[in-house]
C-alpha positions in Angstrom: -29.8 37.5 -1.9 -28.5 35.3 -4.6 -25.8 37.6 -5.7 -25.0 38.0 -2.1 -24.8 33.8 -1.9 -22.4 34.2 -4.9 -20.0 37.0 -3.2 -20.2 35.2 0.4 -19.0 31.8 -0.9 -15.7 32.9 -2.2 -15.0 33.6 1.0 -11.8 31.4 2.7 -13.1 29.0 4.8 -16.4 29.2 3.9 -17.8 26.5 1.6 -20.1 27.7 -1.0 -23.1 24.9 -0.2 -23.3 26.4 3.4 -22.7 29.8 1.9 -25.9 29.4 0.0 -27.8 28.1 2.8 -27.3 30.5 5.2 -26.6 34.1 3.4 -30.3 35.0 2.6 -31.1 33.6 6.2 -28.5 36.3 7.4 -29.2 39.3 5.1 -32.8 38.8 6.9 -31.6 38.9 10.1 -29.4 42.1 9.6 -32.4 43.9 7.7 -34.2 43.0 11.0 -31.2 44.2 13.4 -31.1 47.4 11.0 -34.6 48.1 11.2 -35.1 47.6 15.4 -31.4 49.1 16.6 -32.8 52.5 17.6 -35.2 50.8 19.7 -33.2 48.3 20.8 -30.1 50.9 21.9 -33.7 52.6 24.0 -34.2 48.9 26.1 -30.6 49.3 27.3 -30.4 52.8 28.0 -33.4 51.6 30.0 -32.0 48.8 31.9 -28.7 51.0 32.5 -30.6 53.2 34.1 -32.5 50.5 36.4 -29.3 48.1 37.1 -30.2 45.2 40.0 -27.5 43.8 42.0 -26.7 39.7 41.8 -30.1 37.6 43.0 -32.5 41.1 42.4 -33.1 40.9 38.5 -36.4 40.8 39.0 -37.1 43.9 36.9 -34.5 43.2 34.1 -36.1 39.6 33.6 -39.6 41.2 33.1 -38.1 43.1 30.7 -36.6 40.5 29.0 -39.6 38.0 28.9 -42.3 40.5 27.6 -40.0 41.2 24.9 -39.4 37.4 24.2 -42.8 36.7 24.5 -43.9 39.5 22.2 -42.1 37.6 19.4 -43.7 34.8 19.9 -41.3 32.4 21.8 -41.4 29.8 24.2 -40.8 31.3 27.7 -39.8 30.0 31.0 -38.9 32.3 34.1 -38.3 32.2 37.4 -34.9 29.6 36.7 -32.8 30.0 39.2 -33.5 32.8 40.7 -34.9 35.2 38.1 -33.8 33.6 35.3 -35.7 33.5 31.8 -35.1 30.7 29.0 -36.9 30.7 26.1 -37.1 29.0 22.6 -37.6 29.9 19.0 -38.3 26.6 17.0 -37.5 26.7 13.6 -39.8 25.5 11.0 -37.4 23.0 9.9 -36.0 20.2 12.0 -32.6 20.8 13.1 -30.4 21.0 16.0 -30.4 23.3 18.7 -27.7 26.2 20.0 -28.3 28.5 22.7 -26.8 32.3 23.6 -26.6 33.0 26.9 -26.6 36.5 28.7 -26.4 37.6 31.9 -28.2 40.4 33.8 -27.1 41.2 37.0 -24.7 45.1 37.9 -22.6 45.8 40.0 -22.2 47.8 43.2 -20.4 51.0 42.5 -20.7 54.7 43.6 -18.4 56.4 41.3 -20.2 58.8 38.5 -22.0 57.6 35.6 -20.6 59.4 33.1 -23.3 58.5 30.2 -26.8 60.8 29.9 -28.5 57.8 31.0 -26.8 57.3 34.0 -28.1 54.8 36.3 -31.1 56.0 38.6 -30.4 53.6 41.7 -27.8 54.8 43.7 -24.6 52.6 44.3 -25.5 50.3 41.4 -24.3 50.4 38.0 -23.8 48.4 35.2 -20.1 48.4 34.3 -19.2 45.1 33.7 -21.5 45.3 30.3 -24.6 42.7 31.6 -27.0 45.8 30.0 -24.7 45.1 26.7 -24.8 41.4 26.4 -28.6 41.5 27.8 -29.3 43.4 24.7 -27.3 41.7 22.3 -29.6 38.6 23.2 -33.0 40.7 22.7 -31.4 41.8 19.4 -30.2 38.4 18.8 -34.1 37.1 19.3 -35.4 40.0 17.1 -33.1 38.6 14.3 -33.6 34.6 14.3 -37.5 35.0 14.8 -37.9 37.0 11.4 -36.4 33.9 9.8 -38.3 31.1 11.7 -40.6 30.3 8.8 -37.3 29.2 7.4 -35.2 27.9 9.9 -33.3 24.7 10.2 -33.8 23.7 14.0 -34.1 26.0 17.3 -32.0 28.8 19.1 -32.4 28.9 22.7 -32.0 32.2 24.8 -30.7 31.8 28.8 -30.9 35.0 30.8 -28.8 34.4 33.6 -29.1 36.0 37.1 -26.8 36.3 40.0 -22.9 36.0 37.4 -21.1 38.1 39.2 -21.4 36.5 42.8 -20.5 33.2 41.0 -23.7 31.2 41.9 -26.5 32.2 39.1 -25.3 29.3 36.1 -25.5 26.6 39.4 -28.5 27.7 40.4 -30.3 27.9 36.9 -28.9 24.3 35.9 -29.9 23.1 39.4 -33.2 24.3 38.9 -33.4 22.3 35.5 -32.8 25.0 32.8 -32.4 22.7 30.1 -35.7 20.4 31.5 -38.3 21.7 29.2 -36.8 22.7 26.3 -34.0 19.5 26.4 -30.1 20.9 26.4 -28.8 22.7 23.5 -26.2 20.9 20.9 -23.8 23.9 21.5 -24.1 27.3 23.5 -22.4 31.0 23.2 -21.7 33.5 24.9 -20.4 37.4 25.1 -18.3 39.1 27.6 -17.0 42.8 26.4 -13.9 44.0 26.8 -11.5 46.7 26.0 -11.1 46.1 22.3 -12.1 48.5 19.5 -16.1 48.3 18.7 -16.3 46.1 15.4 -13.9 43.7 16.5 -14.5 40.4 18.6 -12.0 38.3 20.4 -11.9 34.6 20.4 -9.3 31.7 22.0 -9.5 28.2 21.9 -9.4 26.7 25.1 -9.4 28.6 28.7 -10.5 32.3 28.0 -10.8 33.1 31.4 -9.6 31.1 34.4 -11.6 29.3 37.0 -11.4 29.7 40.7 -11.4 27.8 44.0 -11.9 28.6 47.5 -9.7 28.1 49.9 -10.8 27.9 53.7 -8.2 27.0 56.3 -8.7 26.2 60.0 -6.3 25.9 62.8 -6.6 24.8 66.2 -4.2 23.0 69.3 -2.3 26.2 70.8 -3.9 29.1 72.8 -1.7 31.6 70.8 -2.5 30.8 66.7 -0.8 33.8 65.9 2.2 32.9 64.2 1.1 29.4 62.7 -2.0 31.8 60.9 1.2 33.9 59.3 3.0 31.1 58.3 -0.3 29.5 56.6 -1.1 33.0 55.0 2.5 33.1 53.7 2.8 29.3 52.2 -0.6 29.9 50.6 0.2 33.2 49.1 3.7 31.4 47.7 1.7 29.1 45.5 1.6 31.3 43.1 2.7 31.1 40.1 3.5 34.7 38.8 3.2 37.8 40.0 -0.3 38.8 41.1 -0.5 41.9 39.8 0.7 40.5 36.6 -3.0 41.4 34.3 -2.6 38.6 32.1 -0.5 35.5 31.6 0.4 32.6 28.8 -0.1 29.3 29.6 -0.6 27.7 32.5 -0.5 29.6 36.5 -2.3 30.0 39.5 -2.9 33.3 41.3 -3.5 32.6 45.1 -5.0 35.5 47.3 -5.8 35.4 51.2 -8.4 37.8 51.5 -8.9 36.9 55.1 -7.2 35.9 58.7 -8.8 35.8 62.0 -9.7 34.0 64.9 -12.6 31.8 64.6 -16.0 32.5 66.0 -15.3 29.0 68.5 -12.5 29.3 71.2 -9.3 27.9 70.5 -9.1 27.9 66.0 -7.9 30.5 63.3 -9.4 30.7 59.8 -7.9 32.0 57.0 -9.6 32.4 53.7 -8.4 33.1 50.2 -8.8 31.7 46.6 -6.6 30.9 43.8 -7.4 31.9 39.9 -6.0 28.8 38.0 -5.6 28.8 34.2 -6.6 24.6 34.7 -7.3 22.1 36.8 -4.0 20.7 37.0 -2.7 23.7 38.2 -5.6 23.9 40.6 -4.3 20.4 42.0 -0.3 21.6 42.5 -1.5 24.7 44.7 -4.2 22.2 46.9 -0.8 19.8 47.4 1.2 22.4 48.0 -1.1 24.1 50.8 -1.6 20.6 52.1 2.1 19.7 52.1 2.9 23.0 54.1 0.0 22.5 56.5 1.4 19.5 57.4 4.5 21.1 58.4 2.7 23.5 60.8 1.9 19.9 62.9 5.2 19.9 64.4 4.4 23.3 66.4 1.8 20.9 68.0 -1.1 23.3 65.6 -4.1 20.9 63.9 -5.2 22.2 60.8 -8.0 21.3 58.3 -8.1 22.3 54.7 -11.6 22.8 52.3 -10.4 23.4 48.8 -12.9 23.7 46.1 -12.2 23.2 42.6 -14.0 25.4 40.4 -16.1 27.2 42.7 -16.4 29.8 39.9 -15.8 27.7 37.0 -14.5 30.2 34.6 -14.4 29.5 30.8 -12.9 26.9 28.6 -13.6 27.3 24.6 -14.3 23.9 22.8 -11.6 24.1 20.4 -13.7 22.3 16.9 -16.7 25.1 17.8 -14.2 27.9 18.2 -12.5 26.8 15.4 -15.5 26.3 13.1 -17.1 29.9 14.0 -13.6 31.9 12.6 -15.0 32.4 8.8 -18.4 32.7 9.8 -17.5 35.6 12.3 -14.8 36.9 9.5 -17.8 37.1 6.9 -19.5 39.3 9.2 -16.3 41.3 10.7 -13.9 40.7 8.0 -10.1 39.9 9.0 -9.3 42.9 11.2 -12.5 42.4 13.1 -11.6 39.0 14.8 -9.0 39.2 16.9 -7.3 35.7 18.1 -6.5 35.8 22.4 -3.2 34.8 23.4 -3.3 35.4 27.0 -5.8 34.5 30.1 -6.2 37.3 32.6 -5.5 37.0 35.9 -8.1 39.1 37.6 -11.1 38.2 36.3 -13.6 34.9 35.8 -16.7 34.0 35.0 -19.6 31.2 35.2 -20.1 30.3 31.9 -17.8 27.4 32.0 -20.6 25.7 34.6 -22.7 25.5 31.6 -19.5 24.3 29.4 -19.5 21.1 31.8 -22.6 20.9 30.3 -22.7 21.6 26.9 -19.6 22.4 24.5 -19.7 26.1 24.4 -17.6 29.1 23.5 -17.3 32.5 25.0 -16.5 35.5 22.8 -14.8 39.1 24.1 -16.8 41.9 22.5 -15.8 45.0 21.8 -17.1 47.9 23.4 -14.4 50.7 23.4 -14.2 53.7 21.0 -10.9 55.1 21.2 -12.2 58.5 19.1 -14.5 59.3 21.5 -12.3 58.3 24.6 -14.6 55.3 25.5 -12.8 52.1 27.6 -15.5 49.7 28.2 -12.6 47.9 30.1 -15.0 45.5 32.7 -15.2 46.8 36.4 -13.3 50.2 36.2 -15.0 53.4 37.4 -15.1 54.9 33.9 -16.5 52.5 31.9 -18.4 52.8 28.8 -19.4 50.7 25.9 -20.2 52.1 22.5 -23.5 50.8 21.8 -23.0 49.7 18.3 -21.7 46.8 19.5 -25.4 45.7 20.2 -25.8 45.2 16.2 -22.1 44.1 15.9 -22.4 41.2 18.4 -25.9 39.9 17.3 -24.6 39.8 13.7 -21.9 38.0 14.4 -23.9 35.5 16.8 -25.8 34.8 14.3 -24.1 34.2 11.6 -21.9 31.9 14.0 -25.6 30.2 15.1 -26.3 29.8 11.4 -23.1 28.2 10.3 -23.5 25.8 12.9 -27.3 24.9 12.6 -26.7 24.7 8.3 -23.3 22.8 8.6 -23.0 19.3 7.6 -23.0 16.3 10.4 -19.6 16.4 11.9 -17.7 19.7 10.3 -17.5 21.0 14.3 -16.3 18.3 15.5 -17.3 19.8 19.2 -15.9 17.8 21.9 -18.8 17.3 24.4 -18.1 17.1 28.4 
């Protein structure tokens, strides 16, 4: 371990005081993560094969809490929903950082093309909840066999219910952070299409936010043609193209996704939402609907307009935590290995960033794919599949990114807190 110290701390970035501190803590860690991997790859074959839909996790939480529970931490369920959070105190004061997974699959009927395919029929898990689930259990596995010598506590959220947007709400609303007090700092994982070994990191918005958009109009017997024109000047808000896949900067991607006449005589509703890379952008397309709304008055129509901001809040990286966690995620990757995000995509979000308003925080892409053995673990597409060795890989790196935080002195982060 001391050589190890000695190697480590040559490192760029990486200052040899810290080194020392945390290297021995980590080479325990990945002996544990070395040592459980087979069985850990085995608890999410299993919950592959038993994936629950958003606000039915009932089954996946069980399995998560015994396991927890097993080594010896703090456990709470039933958060939200089916949420579990649990805490491993170290046995050194300290400050605290949390990882937080969710657990929830997703509807799909096309073929599972892994040998253990998923048993419930319609359901599978190919947006990678079975993946990050597991990373956390590994994650667990690895901090508890160093709790005799750790400097302060790592908390572990199991979140239900991500991909209808509501589970983060719903576990802060029902006091997640209440027993154990909030974290100093909280990570996450989301995989994605890169190469297994490597993870992907941005500062700032990794993955754009959403609002809703609900329009109603009334005053005229025949709605008709004021509905088009709505449909139209909320669809022209955006920014790009949508079927751009990813974008620079900052845009806003409006959809109608639906127009009809309302269940009362006499109005029209027209529903939709717009991704938005910020919230200033998410305030141009509001003004914009509002200002061609108005114009809709002169054809004698009344209209109202409910636009929430953020109803899926996405996820923005704190830039001194993302920042600080490059060398320590470079020791465990090396340069290749962490790959820095230029662009947002378009299509897709996430809740997370409800527990950024929180807590600074910083979401990772992890990679699943394995381009020798045809493998695209790219997030909602009918063939996906994620190389399992990015279970290891991503609670490895975790940790050596929860180490370098709980062993750095007061202030290097510099995290910028809600």
């Amino acid at each position: 371990a001391a050589m190890c110290a000695v190697m480590l701390s040559s490192l760029p970035g990486l200052p040899a005081a810290r080194a020392q501190s945390t290297v021995p803590l980590q080479a325990e860690v990945d002996g544990r993560l070395f040592e459980t991997r087979n069985e850990l790859i085995e608890v999410r074959r299993d919950i592959h094969r038993h994936p629950e839909v958003s606000g039915r996790e009932k089954r996946t939480a069980g399995v998560i809490a015994a396991r927890l529970r097993a080594l010896d931490l703090e456990v709470r369920t039933g958060v939200g929903g089916h949420g579990v959070v649990a805490l491993l105190r170290g046995a050194l004061p300290g400050p605290t950082v949390a990882f937080r997974a969710d657990m929830d699959a997703v509807a799909s009927r096309d073929p599972d093309p892994v040998e253990f395919a998923s048993t419930v029929e319609g359901v599978r898990h190919i947006c990678g909840h079975d993946i990050h689930t597991t990373v956390g259990l590994a994650l667990a596995e690895g901090m508890a066999a160093i709790q005799d010598e750790l400097a302060g506590s790592v908390m572990f959220i199991f979140q239900p219910a991500e991909e209808n947007a509501t589970g983060a709400r719903a576990m802060l609303e029902d006091g997640a952070f209440d027993e154990f007090g909030a974290p100093d700092a909280i990570f996450a994982y989301h995989t994605a299409p890169l190469e297994v070994g490597q993870v992907g990191t941005k500062a700032g918005v990794l993955l754009a936010g959403r609002d809703r958009i609900t329009v109603t109009l009334s005053g005229r017997s025949d709605l008709s043609d004021p509905a088009d024109n709505a449909v139209r000047l909320i669809r022209e808000t955006s920014t790009i193209d949508p079927s751009t896949p990813s974008a620079p900067g900052d845009f806003a991607v409006t959809n109608v996704f639906r127009s009809q006449a309302g269940t009362e005589d006499g109005t029209w509703v027209i529903r939709g939402q717009s991704t938005t890379s910020s919230l200033d952008a998410s305030a141009r397309v509001e003004r914009s609907i509002r200002d061609g709304l108005t114009d809709l008055e002169r054809d004698g129509v009344s209209w109202s307009l409910e636009y929430e901001q953020r109803w899926i809040a996405g996820a923005a990286n704190d830039p001194g935590l993302e920042a600080a966690s490059l060398a320590p995620l470079r020791s465990i990757l090396g340069e290749d290995g962490v790959v820095v995000i230029e662009n947002v995509p378009t299509q897709f979000s996430e809740d997370f960033g409800s527990f950024q308003e929180q807590v600074p925080g910083v979401m990772y892409y992890l990679g699943v794919s394995n381009s020798e053995k045809g493998w695209v673990g790219l997030p909602h597409s009918p063939g996906y599949v994620a190389d399992e060795e990015s279970i290891e890989v991503g609670a490895r790196a975790m940790a050596a990114v929860m180490l370098d935080f709980l062993y750095s002195p007061s202030g290097t982060h510099q995290q910028s807190r809600p």
